[in-house]
DRENDO-1510 file (C-alpha; in Angstrom, 1 decimal, always signed):
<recs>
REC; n; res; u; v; w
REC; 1; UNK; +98.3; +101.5; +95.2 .
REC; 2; UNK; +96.3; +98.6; +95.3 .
REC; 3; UNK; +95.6; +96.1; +92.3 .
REC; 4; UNK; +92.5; +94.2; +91.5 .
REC; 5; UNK; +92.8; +90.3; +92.9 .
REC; 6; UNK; +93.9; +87.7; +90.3 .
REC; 7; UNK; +90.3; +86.5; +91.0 .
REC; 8; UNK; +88.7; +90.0; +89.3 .
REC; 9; UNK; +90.5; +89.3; +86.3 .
REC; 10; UNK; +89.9; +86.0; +85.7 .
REC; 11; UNK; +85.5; +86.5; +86.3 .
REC; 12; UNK; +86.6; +89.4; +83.9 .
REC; 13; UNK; +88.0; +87.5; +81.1 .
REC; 14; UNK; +85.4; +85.0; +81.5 .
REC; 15; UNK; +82.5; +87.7; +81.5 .
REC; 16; UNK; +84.1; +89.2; +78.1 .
REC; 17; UNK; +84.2; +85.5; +76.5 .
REC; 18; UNK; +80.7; +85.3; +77.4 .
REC; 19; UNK; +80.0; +88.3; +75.9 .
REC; 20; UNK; +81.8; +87.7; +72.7 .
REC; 21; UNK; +79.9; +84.3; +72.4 .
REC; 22; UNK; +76.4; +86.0; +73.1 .
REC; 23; UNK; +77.3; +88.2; +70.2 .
REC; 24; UNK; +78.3; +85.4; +67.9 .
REC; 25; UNK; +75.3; +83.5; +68.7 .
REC; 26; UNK; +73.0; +86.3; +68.2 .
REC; 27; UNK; +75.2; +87.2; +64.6 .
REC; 28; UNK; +74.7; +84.1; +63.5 .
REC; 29; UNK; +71.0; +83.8; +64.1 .
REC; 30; UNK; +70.3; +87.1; +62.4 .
REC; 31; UNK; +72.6; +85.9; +58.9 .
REC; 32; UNK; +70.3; +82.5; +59.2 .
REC; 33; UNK; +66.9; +84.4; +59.3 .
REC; 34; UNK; +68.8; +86.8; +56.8 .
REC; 35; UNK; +69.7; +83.3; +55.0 .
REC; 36; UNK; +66.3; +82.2; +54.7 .
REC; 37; UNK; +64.8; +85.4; +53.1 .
REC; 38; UNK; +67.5; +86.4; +50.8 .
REC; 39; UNK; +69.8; +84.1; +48.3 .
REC; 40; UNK; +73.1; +85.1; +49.9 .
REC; 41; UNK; +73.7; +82.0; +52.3 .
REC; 42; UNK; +76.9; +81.8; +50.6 .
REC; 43; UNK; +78.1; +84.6; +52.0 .
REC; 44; UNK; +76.7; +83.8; +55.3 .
REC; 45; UNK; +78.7; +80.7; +55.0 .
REC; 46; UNK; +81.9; +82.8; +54.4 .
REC; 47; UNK; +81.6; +84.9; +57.3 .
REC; 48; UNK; +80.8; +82.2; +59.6 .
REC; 49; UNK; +83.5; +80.5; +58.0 .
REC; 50; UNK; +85.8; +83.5; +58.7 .
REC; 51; UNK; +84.8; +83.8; +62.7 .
REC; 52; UNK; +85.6; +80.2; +63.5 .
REC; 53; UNK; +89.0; +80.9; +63.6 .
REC; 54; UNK; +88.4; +83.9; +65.1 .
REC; 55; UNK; +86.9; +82.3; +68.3 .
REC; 56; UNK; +89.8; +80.0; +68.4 .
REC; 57; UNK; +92.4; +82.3; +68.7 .
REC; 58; UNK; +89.9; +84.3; +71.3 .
REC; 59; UNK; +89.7; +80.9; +73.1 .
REC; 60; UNK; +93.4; +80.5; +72.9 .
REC; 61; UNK; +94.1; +84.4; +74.2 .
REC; 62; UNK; +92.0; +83.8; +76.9 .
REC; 63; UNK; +94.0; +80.5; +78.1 .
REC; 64; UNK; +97.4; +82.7; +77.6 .
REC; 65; UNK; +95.3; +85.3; +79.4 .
REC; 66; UNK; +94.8; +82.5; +82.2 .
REC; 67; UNK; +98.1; +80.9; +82.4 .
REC; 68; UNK; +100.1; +84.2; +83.0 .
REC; 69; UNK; +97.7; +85.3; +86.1 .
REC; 70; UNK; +98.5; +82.3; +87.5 .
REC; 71; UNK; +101.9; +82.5; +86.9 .
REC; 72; UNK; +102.2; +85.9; +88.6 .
REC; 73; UNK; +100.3; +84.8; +91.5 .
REC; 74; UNK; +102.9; +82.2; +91.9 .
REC; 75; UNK; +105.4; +84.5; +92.0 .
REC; 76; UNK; +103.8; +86.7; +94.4 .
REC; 77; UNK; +103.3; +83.7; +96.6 .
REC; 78; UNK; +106.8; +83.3; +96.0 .
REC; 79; UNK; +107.8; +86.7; +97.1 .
REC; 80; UNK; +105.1; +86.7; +100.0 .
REC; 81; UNK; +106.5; +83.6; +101.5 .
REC; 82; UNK; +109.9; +85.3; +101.5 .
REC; 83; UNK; +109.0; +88.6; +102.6 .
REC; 84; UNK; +107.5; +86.7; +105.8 .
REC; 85; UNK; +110.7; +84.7; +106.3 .
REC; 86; UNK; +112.6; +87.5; +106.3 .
REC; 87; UNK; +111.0; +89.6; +108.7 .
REC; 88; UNK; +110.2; +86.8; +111.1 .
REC; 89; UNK; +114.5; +86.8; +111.2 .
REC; 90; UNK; +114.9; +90.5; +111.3 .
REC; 91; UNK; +112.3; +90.2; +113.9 .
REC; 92; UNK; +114.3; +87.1; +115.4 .
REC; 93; UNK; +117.5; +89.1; +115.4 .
REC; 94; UNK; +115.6; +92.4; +116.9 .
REC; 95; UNK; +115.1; +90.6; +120.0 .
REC; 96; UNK; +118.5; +89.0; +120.3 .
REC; 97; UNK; +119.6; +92.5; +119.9 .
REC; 98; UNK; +117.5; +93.9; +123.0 .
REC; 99; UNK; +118.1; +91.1; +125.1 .
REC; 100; UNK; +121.6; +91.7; +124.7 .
REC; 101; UNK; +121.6; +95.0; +125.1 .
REC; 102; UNK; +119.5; +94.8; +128.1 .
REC; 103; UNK; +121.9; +92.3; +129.9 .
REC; 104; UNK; +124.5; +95.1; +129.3 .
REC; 105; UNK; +122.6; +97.6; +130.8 .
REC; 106; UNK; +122.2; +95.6; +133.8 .
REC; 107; UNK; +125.7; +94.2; +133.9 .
REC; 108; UNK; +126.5; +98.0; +134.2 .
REC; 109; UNK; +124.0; +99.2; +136.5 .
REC; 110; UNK; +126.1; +98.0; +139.8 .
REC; 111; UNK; +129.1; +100.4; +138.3 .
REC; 112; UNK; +128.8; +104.4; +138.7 .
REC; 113; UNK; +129.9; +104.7; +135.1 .
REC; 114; UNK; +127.5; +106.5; +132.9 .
REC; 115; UNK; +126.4; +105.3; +129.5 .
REC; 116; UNK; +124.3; +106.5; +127.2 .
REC; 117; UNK; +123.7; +104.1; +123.8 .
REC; 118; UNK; +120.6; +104.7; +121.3 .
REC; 119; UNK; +118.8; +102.0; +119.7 .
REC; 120; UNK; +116.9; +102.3; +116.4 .
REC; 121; UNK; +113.9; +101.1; +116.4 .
REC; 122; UNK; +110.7; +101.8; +113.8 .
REC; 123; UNK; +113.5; +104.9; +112.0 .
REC; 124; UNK; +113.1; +106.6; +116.0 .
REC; 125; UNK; +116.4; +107.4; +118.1 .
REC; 126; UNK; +115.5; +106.4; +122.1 .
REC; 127; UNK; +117.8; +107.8; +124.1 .
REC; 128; UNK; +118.3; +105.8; +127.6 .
REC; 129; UNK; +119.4; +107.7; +129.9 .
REC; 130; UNK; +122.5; +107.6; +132.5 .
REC; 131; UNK; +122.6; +104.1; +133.6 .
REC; 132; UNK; +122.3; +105.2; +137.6 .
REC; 133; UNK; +118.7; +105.8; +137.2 .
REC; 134; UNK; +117.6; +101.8; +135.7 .
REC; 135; UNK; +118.0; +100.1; +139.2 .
REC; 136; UNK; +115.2; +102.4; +140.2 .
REC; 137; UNK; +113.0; +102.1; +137.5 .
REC; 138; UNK; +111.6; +99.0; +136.2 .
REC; 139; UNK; +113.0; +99.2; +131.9 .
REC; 140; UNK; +109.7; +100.1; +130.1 .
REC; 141; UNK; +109.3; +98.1; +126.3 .
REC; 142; UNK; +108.7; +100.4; +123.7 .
REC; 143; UNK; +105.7; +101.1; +122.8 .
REC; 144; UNK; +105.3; +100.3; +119.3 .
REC; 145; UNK; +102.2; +99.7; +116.7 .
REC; 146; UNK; +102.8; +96.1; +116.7 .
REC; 147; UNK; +102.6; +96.1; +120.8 .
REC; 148; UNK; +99.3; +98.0; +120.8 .
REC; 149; UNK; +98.2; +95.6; +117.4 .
REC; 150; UNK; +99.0; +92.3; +119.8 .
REC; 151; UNK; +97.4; +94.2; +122.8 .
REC; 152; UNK; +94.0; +94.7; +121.3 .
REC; 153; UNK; +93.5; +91.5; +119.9 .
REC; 154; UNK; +94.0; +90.1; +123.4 .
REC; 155; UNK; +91.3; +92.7; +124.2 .
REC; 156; UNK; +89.2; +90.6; +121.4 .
REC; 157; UNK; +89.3; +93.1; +119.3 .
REC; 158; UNK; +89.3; +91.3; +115.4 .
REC; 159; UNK; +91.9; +93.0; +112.4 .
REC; 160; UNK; +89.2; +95.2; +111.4 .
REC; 161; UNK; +88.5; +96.8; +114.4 .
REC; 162; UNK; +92.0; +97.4; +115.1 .
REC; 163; UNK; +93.0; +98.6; +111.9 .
REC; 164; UNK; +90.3; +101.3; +112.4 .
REC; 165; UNK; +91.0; +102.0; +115.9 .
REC; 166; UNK; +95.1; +102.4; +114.6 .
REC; 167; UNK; +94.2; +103.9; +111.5 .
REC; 168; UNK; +96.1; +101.7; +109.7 .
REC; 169; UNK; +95.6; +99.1; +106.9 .
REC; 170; UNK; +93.4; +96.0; +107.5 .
REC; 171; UNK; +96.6; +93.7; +105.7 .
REC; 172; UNK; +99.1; +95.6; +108.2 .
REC; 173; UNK; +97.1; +94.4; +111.3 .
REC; 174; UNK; +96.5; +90.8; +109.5 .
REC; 175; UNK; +100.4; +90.8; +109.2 .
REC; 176; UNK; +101.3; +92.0; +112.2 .
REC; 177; UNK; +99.0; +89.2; +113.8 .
REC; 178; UNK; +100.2; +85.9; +111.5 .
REC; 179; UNK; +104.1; +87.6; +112.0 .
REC; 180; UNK; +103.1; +87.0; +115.7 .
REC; 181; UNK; +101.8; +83.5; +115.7 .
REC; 182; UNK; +105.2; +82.3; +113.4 .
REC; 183; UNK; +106.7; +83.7; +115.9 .
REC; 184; UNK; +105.5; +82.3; +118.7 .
REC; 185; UNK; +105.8; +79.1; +117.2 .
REC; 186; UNK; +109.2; +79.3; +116.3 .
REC; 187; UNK; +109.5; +79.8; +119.8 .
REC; 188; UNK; +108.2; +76.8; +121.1 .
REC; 189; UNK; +110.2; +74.6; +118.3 .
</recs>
């Protein structure tokens, strides 16, 4: 479920305050011709007198209004920024993981003992089969939505194209794609 940018909001607020001060104006020029014909510009006075403060605690609302948007988006900056950091080391640790593991395999390859292990990868068990049979095949990544992501937008495909061509979300692909880059920069630090 997607919400409306901070951005809508704020054009929103300031659309309604226009509004508001569209009507006053209008109001006000309506009680002064009203004023002018009739003897009740004391009353005019009263209810004009009565929507000042009015339009100061609008005026104040709408700061409040202002103050806490920008205060969430902070936060979810906040968040963002630690969302990223953590998947860039789950990501980090991922690959330490495989490497690993893929040292094992072929530390084990010369032996005849057979091994099966599972890793977990995107909530999907792949099973490796007896270890005899790796020498003779070359060890196949998997094949995951990220992989195909990177691999098209080496094709020069852009994150819209992609997203449509995976079917997924336009801010998965764009994730996916700055993930990468922080990656590959932490790489060559």
């Amino acid at each position: 479920m997607e919400i409306f940018a901070i951005e809508f909001y704020i054009v929103l607020q300031l659309l309604i305050n226009l509004a508001l001060v569209f009507l006053i104006v209008y109001f006000l020029r309506k009680m002064r011709a009203a004023m002018q014909k009739d003897a009740s510009r004391d009353a005019a006075r009263q209810v004009a007198t009565m929507m000042d403060p009015l339009l100061k605690e609008a005026d104040k609302v709408a700061h409040l209004f202002e103050s806490q948007i920008n205060e969430k988006k902070q936060i979810i900056d906040s968040i963002n920024d630690k969302l990223d950091s953590r998947i860039l080391d789950l990501k980090f640790m991922l690959e330490k993981a495989e490497k690993t593991m893929k040292k094992a395999a072929e530390n084990l390859a010369g032996s005849n003992i057979q091994v099966k292990k599972e890793l977990i990868k995107d909530s999907n068990k792949v099973e490796v089969e007896d270890i005899e049979d790796l020498p003779e095949r070359k060890a196949k990544p998997l094949s995951t939505q990220q992989d195909m992501i990177f691999e098209l937008h080496n094709r020069g495909y852009d994150a819209e194209d992609i997203a449509k061509e995976l079917s997924l979300l336009k801010r998965e692909v764009n994730l996916a794609l700055s993930l990468k880059k922080k990656l590959m920069f932490m790489e060559k630090s």
